[in-house]
C-alpha positions in Angstrom: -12.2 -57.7 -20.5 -14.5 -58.3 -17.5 -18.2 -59.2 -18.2 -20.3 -57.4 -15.5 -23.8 -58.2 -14.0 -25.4 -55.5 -14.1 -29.6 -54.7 -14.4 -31.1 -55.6 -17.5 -33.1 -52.3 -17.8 -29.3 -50.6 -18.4 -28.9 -52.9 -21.5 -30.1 -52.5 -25.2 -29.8 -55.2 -27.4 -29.7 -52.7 -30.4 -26.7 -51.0 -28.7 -25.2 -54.3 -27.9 -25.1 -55.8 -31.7 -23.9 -53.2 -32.7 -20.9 -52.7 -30.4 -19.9 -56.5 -30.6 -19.9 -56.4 -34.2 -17.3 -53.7 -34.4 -15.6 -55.4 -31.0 -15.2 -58.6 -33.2 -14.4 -56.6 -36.8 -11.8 -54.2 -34.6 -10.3 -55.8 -31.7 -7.5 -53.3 -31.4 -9.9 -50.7 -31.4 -8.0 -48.8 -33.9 -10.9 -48.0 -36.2 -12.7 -44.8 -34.8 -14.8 -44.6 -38.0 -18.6 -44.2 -36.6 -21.7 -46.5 -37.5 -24.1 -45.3 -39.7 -28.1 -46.7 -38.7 -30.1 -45.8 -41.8 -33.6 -44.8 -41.3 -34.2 -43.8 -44.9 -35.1 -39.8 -44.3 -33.1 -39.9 -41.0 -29.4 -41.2 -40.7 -28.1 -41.8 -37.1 -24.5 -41.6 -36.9 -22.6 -43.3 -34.2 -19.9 -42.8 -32.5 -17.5 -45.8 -32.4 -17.1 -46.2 -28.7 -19.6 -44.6 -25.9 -21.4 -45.8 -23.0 -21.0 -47.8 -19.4 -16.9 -47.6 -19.3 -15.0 -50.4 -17.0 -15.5 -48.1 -14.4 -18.9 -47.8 -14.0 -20.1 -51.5 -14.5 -17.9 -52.2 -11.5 -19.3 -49.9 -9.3 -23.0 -50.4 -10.6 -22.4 -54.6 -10.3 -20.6 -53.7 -6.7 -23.9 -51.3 -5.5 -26.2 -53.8 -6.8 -24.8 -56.7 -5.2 -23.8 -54.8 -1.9 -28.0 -54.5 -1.6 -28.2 -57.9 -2.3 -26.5 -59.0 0.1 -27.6 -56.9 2.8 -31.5 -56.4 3.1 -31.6 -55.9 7.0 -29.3 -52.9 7.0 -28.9 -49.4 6.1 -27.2 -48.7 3.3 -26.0 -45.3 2.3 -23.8 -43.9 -0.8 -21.0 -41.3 0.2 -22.2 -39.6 -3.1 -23.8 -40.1 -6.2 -22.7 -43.4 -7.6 -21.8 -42.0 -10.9 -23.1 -38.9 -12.8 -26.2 -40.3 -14.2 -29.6 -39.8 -13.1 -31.2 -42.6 -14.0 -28.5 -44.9 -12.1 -29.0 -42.9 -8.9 -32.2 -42.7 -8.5 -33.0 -46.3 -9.5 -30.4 -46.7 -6.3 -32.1 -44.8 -4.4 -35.6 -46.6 -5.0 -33.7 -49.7 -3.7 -33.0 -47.8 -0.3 -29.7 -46.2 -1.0 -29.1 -42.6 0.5 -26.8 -40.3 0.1 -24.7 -38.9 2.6 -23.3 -35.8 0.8 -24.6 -34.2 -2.6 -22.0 -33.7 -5.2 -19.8 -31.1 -4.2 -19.4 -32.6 -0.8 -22.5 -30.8 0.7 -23.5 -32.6 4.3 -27.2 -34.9 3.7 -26.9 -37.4 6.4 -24.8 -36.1 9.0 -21.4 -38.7 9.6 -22.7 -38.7 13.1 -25.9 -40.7 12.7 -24.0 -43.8 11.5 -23.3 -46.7 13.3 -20.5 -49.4 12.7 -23.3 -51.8 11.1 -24.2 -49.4 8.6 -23.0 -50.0 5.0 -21.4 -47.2 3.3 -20.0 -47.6 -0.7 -17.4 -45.6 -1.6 -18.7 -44.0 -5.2 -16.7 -44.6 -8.4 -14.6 -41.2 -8.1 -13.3 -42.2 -5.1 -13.0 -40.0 -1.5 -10.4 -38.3 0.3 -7.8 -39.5 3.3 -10.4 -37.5 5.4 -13.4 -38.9 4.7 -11.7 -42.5 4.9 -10.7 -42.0 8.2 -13.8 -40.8 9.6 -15.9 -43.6 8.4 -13.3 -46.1 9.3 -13.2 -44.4 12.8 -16.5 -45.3 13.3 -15.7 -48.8 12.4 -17.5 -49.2 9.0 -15.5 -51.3 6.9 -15.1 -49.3 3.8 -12.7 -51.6 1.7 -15.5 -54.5 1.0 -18.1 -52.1 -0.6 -15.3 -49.5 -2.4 -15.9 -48.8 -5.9 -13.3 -46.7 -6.4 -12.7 -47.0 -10.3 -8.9 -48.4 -11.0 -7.8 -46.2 -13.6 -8.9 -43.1 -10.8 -6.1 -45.5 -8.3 -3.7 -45.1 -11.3 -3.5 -41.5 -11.0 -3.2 -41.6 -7.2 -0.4 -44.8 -7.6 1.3 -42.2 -10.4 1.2 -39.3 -7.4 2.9 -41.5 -5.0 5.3 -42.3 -7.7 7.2 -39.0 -8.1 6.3 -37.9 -4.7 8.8 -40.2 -3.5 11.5 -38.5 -6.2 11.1 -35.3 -4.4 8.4 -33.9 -7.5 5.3 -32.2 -6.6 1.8 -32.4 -8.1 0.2 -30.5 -10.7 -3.6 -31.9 -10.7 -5.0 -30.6 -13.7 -9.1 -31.3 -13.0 -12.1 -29.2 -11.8 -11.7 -28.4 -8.1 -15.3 -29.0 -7.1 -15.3 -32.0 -9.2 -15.5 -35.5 -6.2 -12.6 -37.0 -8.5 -10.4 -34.0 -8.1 -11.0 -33.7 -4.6 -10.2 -37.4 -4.1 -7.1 -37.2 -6.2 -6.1 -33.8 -4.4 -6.6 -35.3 -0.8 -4.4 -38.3 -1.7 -1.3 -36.8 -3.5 -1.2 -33.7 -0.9 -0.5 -36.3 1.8 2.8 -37.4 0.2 3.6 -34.3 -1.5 2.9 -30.4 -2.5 -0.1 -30.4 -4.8 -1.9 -27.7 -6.3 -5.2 -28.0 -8.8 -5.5 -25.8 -12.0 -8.5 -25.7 -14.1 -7.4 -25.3 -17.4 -4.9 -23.4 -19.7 -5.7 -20.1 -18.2 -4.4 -21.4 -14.7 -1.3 -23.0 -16.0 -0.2 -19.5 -17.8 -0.9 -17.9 -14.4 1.3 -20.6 -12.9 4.0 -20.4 -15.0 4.5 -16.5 -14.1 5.5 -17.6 -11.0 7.6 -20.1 -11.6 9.7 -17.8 -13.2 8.6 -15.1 -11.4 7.1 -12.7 -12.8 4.8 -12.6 -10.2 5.1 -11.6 -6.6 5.3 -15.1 -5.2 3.2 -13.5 -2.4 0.3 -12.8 -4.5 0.4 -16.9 -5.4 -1.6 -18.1 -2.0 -5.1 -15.4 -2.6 -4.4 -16.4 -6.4 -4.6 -20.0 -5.7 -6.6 -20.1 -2.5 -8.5 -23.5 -1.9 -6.3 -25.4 -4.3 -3.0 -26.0 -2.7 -1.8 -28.0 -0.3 -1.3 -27.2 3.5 2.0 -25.9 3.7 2.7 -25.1 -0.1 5.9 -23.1 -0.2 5.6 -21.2 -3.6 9.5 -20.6 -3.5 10.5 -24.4 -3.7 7.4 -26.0 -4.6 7.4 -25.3 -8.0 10.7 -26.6 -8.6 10.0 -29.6 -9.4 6.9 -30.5 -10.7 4.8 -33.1 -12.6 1.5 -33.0 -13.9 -1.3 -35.3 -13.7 -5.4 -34.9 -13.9 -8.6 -35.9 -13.3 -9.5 -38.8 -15.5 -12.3 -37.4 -17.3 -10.6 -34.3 -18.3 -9.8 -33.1 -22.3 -6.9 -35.4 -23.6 -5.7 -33.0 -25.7 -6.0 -30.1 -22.6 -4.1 -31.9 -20.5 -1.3 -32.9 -22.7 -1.3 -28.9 -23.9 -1.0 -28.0 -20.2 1.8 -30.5 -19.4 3.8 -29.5 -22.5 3.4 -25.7 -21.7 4.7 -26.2 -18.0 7.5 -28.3 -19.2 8.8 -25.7 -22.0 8.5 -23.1 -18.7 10.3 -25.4 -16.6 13.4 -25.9 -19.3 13.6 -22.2 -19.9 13.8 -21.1 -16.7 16.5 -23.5 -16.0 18.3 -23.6 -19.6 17.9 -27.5 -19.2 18.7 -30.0 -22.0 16.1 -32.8 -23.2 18.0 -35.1 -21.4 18.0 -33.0 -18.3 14.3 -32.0 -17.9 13.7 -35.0 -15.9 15.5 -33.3 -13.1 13.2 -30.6 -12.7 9.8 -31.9 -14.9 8.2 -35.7 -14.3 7.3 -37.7 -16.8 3.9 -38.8 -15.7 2.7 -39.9 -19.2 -1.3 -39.5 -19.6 -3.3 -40.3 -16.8 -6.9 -40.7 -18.9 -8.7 -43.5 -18.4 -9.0 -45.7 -21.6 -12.5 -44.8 -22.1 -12.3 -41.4 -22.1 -9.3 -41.5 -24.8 -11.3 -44.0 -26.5 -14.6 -42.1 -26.5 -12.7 -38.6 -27.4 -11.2 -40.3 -30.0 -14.7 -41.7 -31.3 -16.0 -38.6 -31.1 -13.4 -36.8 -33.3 -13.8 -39.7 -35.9 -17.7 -38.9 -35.7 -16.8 -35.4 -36.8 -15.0 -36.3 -39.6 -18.8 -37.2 -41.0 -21.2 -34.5 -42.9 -24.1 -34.4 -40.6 -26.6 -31.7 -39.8 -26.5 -31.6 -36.2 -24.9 -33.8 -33.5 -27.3 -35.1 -30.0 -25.2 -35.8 -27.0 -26.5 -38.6 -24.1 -25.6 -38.1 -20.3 -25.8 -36.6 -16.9 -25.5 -33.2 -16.8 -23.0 -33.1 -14.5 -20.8 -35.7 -16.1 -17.4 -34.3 -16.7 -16.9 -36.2 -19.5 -19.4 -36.3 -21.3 -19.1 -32.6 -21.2 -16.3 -33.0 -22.5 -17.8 -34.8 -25.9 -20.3 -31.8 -25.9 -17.5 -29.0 -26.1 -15.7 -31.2 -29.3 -19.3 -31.6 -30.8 -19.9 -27.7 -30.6 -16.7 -27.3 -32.4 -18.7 -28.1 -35.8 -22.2 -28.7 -35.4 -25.7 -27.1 -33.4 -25.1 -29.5 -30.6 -27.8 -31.0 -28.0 -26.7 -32.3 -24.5 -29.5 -34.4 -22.8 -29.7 -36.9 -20.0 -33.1 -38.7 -21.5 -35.1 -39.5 -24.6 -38.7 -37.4 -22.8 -35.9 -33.8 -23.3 -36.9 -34.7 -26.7 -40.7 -32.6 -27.1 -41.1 -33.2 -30.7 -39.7 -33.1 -33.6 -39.7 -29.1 -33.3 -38.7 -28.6 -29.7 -36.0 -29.5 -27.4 -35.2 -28.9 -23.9 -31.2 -29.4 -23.1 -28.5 -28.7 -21.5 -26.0 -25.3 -22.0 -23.6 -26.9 -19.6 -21.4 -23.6 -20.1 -23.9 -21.4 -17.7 -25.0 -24.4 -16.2 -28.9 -24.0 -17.6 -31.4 -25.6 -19.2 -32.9 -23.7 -22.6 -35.4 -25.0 -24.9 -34.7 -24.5 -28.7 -37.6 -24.9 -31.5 -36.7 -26.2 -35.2 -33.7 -28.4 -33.8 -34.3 -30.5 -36.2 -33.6 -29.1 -40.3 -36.3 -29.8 -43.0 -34.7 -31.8 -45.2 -34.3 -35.7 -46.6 -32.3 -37.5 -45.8 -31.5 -35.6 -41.6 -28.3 -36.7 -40.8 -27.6 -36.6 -36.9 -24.5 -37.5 -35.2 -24.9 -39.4 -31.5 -22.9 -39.9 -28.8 -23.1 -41.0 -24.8 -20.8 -40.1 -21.5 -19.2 -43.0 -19.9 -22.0 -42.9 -17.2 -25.1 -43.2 -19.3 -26.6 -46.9 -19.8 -27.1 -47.8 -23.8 -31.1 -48.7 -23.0 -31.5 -44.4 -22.6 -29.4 -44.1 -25.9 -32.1 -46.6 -27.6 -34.5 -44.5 -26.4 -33.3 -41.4 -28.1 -32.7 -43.5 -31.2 -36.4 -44.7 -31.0 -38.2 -41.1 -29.9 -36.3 -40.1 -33.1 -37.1 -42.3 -35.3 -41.0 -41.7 -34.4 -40.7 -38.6 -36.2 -39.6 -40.3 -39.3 -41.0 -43.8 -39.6 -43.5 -46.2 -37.9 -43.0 -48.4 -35.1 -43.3 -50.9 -37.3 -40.6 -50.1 -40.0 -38.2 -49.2 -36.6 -38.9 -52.8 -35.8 -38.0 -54.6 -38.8 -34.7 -52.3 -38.7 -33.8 -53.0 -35.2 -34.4 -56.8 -35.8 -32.4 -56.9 -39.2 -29.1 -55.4 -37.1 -29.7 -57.7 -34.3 -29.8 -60.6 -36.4 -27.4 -60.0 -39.4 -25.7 -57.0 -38.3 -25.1 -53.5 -39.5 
């Protein structure tokens, strides 16, 4: 795979031995079985694969390089680069701006920009729209577009059964950038609607078949179809793809529901469903199977609680939080200073979208065993930082030292 350049200060050389020592031991990545870091009275268990996906390091290697290459002009991010933090804000202390906030919100108005300006299309991607208006004003989007490829896969897999008369079943969060990306580009070749989750899909489904009055089906859906959605023959034929950050498991549970409505309705055959269901396959990117894999293998471990790494509006790594919670008292936090002591920590109940603060996180006993795991978007120097702020608590600096070095040089 690609090697990126990306800044040193995202790196950890901890993080790194360890990964290319399972790389090298498991090159078919077929072992999810974690990592175990003993610390004597704590135990850090990792997951086998987390971190910077493909994804990322292109569009972190692409921003850096873009203001690089271009000191004497403005430069300005359609969003947040990716949903991290610390990435942002480090781009933003080079001179990046934003033009709009996450969901789209207006920062620097489209009309202020000038054909000179530099504008980097984030990692999610954009919509037709936006495209058009920035390439109207005669900024050349494609050199500085860091639109991630597996995101491109699910947009190629749109046009795909588009053209075989099929229309789209996005399965992702509406306000998500992604989902709005993917919606924009599959509803200009073909119906498309967005459901949320398993909830949506069984309200769907009643009226495919009908059950419901199709006229209810626009307030019920209003905002996620397409311009020109006819409920009465746009259901007909569907196929279902999704954000790339979504559940694997959701996703496949929502495409095989639809599909068993779809058959029943229309008493179809196995070998007739392609008629009225497309086979889309799974449109996750490989890190988020991989990483939702990891973190299932990481579960499979006795541990006493379980610390999750990442932006707080990362869909994925939400995603890792809700497996976590499953089984274990689970912590989601973007940084090592959420971390008060070894009594108190502030995170993240991405549920009601708030920030609590729980005391005795941490059990009394020897050895603690605590599993650990990081979203695509969150650089492995912020995951050695938790490991270390932990580990202060436990032993000192000096026996973290001769640990770190040992793995380094000999491995695990």
């Amino acid at each position: 795979m690609k090697q990126f350049t990306i800044p040193f200060t995202y790196r950890s050389s901890l993080i790194n031995a360890i990964k290319e020592k399972r790389r090298k031991e498991d090159k078919m990545k077929k072992d999810f079985t974690p990592t175990l870091l003993n610390f004597g009275s704590l135990q850090i268990i990792l997951a086998r694969h987390f971190g910077f996906c493909y994804g990322v390091e292109n569009a972190i290697e692409i921003a850096f390089k873009t203001i690089d290459e271009n000191p004497d002009k403005r430069i300005f991010l359609l969003s947040e680069m990716i949903h991290n933090p610390a990435v942002n804000k480090d781009l933003q202390n080079r001179g990046i701006a934003f033009l709009q906030d996450t969901s789209g919100k207006t920062i620097v108005p489209f009309e202020t920009l000038n054909k000179n300006d530099v504008v980097i299309i984030p990692a999610f991607g954009t919509t037709i729209e936006i495209e058009t208006k920035l390439r109207n004003i005669g900024i050349a989007i494609e050199k500085y577009n860091t639109t991630c490829p597996f995101v491109e896969k699910v947009w190629n897999r749109s046009e795909q059964i588009a053209k075989k008369g099929y229309s789209v079943i996005l399965h992702g969060k509406p306000t998500h950038e992604e989902t709005r990306a993917t919606f924009s580009h599959a509803a200009s070749t073909t119906p498309t609607l967005i459901i949320n989750d398993m909830k949506d899909a069984i309200i769907l489904a009643s009226f495919i078949t009908g059950e419901s009055n199709l006229a209810d089906f626009y307030s019920t859906f209003e905002g996620k179809h397409s311009i020109g959605f006819n409920v009465e023959k746009d259901l007909n034929r569907i196929g279902v793809v999704n954000q790339t950050t979504m559940l694997a498991s959701d996703t496949q549970a929502i495409s095989d529901f639809l599909k068993k409505v779809i058959i029943e309705k229309y008493q179809l055959s196995e070998q007739e469903t392609h008629e009225r269901f497309a086979d889309t396959r799974d449109t996750l990117c490989y890190a988020t199977n991989d990483n939702q894999s990891a973190v299932y293998g990481l579960l499979e471990e006795e541990a006493d609680i379980a610390l999750v790494v990442g932006g707080y509006n990362s869909s994925n790594t939400s995603h890792l939080v809700e497996l976590c919670e499953q089984k274990l008292p689970t912590y989601f936090i973007d940084n090592e200073a959420r971390i008060i002591s070894k009594e108190e920590i502030d995170h993240f109940d991405f549920h009601h979208k708030t920030e609590i603060k729980t005391s005795s996180f941490i059990p009394n006993k020897n050895p603690v065993k605590i599993l650990m795991t990081s979203g695509a978007s969150c650089p492995d120097a912020i995951v050695e930082n938790v490991i270390k702020k932990l580990t202060s608590y436990f032993i000192t600096t000096e026996e973290y030292q001769r640990v770190v070095s040992t793995i380094i040089k000999e491995g695990l």
